[in-house]
N, CA, C and O atoms as a GROMACS GRO file, in nm:
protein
  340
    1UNK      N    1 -18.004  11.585  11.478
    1UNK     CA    2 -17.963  11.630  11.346
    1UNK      C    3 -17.990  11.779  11.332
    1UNK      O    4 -18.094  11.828  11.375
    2UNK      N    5 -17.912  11.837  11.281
    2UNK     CA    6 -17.928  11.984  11.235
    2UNK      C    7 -17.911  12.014  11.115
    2UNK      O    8 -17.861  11.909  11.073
    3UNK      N    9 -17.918  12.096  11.009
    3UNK     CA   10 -17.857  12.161  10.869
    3UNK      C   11 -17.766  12.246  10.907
    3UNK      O   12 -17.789  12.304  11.013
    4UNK      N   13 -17.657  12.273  10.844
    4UNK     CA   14 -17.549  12.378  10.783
    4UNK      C   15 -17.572  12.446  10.699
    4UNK      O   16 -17.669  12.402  10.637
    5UNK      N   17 -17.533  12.543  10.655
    5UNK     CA   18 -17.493  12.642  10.521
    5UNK      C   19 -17.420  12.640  10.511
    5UNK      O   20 -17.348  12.666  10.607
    6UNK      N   21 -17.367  12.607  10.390
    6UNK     CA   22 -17.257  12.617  10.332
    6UNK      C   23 -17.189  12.728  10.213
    6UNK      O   24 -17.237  12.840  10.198
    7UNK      N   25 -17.089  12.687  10.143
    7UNK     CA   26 -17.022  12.780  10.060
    7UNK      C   27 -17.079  12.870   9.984
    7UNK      O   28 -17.054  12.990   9.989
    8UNK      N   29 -17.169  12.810   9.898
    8UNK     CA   30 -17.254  12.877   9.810
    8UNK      C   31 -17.317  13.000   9.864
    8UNK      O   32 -17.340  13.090   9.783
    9UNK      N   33 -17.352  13.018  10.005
    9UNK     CA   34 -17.395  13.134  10.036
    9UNK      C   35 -17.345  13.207  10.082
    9UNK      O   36 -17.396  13.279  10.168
   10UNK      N   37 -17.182  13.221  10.028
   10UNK     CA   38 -17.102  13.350  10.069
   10UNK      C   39 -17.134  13.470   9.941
   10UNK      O   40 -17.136  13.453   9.820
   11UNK      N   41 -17.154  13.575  10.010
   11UNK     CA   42 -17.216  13.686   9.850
   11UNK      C   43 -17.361  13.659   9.856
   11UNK      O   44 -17.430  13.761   9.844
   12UNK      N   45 -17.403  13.586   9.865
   12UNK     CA   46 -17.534  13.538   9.801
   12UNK      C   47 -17.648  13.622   9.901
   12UNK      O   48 -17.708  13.725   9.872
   13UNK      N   49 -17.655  13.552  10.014
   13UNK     CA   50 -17.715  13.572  10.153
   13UNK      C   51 -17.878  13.588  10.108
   13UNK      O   52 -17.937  13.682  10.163
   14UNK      N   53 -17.938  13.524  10.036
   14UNK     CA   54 -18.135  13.521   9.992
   14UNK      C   55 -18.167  13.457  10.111
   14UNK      O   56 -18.125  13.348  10.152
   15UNK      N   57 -18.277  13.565  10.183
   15UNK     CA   58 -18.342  13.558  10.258
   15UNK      C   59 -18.460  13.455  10.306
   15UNK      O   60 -18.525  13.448  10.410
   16UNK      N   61 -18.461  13.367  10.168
   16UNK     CA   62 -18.538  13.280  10.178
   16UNK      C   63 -18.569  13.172  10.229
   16UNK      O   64 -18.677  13.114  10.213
   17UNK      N   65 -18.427  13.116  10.332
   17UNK     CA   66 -18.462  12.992  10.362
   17UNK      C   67 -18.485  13.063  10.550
   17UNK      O   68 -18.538  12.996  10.639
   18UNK      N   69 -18.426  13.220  10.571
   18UNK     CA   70 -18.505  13.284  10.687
   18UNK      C   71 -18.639  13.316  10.661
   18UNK      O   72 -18.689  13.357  10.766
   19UNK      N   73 -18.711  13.317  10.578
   19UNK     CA   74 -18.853  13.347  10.588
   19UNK      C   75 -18.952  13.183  10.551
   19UNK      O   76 -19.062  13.165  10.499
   20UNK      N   77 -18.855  13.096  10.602
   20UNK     CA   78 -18.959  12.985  10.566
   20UNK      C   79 -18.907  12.893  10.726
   20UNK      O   80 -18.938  12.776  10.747
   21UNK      N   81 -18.852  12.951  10.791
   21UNK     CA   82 -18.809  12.882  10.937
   21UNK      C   83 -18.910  12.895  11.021
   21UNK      O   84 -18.938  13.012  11.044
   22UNK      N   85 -18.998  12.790  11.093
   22UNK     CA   86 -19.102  12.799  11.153
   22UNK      C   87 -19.003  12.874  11.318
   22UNK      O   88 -19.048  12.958  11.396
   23UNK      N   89 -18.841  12.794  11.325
   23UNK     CA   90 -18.882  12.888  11.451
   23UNK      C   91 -18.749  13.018  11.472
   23UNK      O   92 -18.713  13.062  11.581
   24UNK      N   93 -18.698  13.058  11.348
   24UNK     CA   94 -18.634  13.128  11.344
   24UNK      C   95 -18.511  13.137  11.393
   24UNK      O   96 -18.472  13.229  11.465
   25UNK      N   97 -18.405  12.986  11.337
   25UNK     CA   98 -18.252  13.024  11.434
   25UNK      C   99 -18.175  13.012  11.279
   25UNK      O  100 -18.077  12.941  11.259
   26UNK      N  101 -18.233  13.087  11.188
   26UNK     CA  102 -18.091  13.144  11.080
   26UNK      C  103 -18.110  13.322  11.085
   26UNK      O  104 -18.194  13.410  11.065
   27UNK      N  105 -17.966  13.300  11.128
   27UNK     CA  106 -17.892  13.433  11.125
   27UNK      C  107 -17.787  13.471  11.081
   27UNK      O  108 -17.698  13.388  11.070
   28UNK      N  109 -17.766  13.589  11.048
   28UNK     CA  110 -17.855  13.682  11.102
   28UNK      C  111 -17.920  13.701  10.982
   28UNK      O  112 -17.890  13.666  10.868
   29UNK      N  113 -18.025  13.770  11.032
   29UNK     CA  114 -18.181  13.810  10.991
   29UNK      C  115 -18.152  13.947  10.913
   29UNK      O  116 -18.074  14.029  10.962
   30UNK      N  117 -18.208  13.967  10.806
   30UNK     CA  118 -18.218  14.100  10.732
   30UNK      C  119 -18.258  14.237  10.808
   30UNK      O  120 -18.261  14.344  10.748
   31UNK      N  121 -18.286  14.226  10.939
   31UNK     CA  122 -18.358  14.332  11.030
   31UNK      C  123 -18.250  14.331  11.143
   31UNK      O  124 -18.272  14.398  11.245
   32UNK      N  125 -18.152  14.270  11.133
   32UNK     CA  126 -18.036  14.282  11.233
   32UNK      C  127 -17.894  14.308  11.162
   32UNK      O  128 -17.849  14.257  11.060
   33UNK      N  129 -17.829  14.415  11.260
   33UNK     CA  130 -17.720  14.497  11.275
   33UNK      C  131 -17.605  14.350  11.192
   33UNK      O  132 -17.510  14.381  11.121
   34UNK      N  133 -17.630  14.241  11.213
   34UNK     CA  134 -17.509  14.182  11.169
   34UNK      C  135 -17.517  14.129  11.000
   34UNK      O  136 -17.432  14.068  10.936
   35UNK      N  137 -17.633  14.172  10.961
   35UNK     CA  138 -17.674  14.106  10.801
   35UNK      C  139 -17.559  14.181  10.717
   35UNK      O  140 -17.486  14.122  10.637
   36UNK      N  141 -17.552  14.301  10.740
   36UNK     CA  142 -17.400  14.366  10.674
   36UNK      C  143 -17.266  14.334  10.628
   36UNK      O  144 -17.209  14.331  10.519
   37UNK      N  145 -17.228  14.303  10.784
   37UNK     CA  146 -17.126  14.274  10.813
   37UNK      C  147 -17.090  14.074  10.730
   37UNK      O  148 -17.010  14.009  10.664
   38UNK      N  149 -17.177  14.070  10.778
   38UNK     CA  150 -17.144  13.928  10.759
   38UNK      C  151 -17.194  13.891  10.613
   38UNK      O  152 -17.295  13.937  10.560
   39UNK      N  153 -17.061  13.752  10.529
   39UNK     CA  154 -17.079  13.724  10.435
   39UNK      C  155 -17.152  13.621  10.363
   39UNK      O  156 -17.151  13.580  10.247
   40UNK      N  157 -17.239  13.582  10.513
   40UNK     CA  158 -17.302  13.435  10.450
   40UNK      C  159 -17.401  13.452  10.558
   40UNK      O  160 -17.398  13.550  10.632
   41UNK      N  161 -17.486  13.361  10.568
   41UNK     CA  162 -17.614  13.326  10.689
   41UNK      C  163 -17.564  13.212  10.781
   41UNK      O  164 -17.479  13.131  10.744
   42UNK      N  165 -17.609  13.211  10.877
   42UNK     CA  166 -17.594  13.059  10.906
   42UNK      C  167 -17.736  12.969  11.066
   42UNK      O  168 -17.833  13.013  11.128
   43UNK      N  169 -17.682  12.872  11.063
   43UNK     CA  170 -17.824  12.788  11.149
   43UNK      C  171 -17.770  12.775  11.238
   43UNK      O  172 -17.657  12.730  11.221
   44UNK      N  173 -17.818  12.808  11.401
   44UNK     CA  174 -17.775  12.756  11.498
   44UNK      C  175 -17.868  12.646  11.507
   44UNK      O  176 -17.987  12.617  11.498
   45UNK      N  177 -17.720  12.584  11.537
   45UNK     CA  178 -17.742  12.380  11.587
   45UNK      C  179 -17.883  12.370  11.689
   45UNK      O  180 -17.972  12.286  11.698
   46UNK      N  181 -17.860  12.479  11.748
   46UNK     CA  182 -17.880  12.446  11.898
   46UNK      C  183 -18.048  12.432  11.921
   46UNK      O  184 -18.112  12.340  11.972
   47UNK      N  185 -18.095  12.574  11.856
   47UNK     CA  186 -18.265  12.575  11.757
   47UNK      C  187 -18.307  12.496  11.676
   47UNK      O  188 -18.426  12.462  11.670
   48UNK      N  189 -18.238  12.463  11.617
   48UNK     CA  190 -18.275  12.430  11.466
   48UNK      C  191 -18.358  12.274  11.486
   48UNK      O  192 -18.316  12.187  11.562
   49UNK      N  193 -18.455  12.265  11.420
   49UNK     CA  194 -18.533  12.164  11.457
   49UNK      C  195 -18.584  12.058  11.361
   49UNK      O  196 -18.678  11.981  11.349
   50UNK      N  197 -18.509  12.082  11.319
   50UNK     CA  198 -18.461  11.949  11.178
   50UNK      C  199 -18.594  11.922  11.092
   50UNK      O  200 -18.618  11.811  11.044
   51UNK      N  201 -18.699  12.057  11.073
   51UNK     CA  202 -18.779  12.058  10.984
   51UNK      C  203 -18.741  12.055  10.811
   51UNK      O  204 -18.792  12.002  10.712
   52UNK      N  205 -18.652  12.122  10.829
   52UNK     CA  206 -18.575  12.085  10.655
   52UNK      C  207 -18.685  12.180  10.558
   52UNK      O  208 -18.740  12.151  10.451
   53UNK      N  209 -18.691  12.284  10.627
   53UNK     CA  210 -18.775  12.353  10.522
   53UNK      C  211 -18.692  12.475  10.396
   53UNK      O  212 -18.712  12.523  10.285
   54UNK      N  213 -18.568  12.480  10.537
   54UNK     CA  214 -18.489  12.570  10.470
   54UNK      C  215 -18.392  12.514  10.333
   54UNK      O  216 -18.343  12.592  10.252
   55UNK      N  217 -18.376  12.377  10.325
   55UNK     CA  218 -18.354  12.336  10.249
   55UNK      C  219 -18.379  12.340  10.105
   55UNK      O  220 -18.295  12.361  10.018
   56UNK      N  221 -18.518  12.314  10.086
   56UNK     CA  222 -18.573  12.310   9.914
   56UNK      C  223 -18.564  12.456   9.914
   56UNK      O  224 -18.526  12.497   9.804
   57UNK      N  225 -18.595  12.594  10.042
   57UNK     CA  226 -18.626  12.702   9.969
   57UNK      C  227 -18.508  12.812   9.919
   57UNK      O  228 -18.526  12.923   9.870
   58UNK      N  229 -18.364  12.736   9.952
   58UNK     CA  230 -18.260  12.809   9.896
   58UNK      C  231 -18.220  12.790   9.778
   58UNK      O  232 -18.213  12.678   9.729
   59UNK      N  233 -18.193  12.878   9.728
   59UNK     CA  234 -18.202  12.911   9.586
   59UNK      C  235 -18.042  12.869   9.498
   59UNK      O  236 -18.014  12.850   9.380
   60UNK      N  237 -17.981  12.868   9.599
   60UNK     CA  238 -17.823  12.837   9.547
   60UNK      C  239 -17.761  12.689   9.612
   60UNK      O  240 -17.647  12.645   9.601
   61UNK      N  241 -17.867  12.638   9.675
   61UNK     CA  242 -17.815  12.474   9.711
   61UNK      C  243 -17.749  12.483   9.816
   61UNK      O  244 -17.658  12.400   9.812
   62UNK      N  245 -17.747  12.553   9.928
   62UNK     CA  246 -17.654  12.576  10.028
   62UNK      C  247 -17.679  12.484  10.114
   62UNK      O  248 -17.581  12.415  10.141
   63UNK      N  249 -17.768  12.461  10.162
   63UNK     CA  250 -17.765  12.379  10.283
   63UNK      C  251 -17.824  12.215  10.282
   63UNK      O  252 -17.920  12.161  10.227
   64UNK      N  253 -17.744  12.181  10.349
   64UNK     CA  254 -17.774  12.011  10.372
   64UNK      C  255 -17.787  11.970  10.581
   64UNK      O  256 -17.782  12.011  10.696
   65UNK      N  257 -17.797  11.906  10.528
   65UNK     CA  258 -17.842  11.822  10.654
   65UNK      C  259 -17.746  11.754  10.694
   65UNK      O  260 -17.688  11.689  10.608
   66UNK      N  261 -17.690  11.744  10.857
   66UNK     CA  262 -17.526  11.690  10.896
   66UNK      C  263 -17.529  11.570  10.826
   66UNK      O  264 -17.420  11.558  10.770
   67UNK      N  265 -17.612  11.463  10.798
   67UNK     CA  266 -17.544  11.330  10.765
   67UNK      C  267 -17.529  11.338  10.614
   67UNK      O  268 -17.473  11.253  10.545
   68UNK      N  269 -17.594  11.467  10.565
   68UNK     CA  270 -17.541  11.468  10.417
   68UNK      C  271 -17.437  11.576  10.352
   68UNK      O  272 -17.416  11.617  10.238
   69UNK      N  273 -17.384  11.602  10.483
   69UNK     CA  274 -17.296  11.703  10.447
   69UNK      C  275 -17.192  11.662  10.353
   69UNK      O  276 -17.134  11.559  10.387
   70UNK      N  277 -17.133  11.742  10.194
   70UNK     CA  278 -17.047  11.656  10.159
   70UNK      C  279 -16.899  11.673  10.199
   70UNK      O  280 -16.858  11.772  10.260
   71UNK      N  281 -16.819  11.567  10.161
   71UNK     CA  282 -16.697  11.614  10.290
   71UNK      C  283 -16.620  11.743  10.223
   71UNK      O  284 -16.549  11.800  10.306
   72UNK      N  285 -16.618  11.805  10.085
   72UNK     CA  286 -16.548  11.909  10.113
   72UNK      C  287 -16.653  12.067  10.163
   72UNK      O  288 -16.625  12.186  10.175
   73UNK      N  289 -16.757  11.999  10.176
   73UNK     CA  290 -16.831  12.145  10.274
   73UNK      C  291 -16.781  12.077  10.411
   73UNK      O  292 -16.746  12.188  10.449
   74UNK      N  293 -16.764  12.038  10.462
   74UNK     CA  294 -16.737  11.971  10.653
   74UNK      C  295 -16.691  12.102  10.728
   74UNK      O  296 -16.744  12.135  10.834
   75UNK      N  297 -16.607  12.161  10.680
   75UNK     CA  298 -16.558  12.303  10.745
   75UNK      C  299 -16.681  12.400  10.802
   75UNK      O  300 -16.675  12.471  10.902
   76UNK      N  301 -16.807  12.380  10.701
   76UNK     CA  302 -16.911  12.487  10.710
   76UNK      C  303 -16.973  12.434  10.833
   76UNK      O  304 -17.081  12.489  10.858
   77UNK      N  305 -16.936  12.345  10.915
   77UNK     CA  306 -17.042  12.251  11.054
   77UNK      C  307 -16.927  12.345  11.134
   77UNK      O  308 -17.000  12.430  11.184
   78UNK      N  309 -16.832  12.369  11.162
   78UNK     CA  310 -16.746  12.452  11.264
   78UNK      C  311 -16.817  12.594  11.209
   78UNK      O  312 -16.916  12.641  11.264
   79UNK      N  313 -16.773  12.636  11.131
   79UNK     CA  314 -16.848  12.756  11.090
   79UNK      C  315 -16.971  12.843  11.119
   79UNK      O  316 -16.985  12.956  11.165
   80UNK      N  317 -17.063  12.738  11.072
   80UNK     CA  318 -17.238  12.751  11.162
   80UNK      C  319 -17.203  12.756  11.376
   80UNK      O  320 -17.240  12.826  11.471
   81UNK      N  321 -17.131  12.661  11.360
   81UNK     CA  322 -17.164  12.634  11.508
   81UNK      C  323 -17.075  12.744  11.602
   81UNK      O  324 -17.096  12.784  11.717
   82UNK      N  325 -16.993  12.770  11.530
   82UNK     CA  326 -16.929  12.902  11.618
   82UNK      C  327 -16.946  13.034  11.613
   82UNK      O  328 -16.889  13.122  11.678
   83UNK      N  329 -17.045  13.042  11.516
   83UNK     CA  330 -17.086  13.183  11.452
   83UNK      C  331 -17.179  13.199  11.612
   83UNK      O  332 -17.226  13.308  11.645
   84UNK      N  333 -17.190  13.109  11.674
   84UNK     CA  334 -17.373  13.112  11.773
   84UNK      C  335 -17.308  13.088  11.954
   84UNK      O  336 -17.370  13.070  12.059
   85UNK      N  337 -17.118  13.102  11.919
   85UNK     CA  338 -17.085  13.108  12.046
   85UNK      C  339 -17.058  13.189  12.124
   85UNK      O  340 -17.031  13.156  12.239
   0.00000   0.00000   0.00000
């Protein structure tokens, strides 16, 4: 199991559910060249270690967990996962 980000954190981008990741795979990071550019955050699958911390600490409800993804966020699971290819 992994979490997504979803819609809500396009514009938004609060740093908060990156400063509560014990092992650091949401990116990009406020200290990297791509926080600019880019309009949302997102979790690589591949790290992500299904602590669920980032969850309660976002502030705009963005992220869920794959089996609770709801189906009109589903797009945001391609999204996350190709941002990290």
């Amino acid at each position: 199991m992994t979490y997504f980000i979803t819609e809500p954190c396009i514009g938004e981008k609060d740093a908060s559910c990156i400063d509560v990741c014990p092992v650091d795979c949401i990116h990009p990071r406020t200290d990297e060249a791509e926080w600019e550019k880019e309009e949302m955050i997102y979790i690589d699958p591949e790290e992500c270690i299904d602590c669920g911390a980032c969850e309660p600490a976002c502030p705009v409800e963005a992220i869920y967990p794959d089996f609770d993804l709801p189906a009109d966020m589903e797009k945001y699971r391609a999204i996350n996962i190709d941002y990290f290819k």
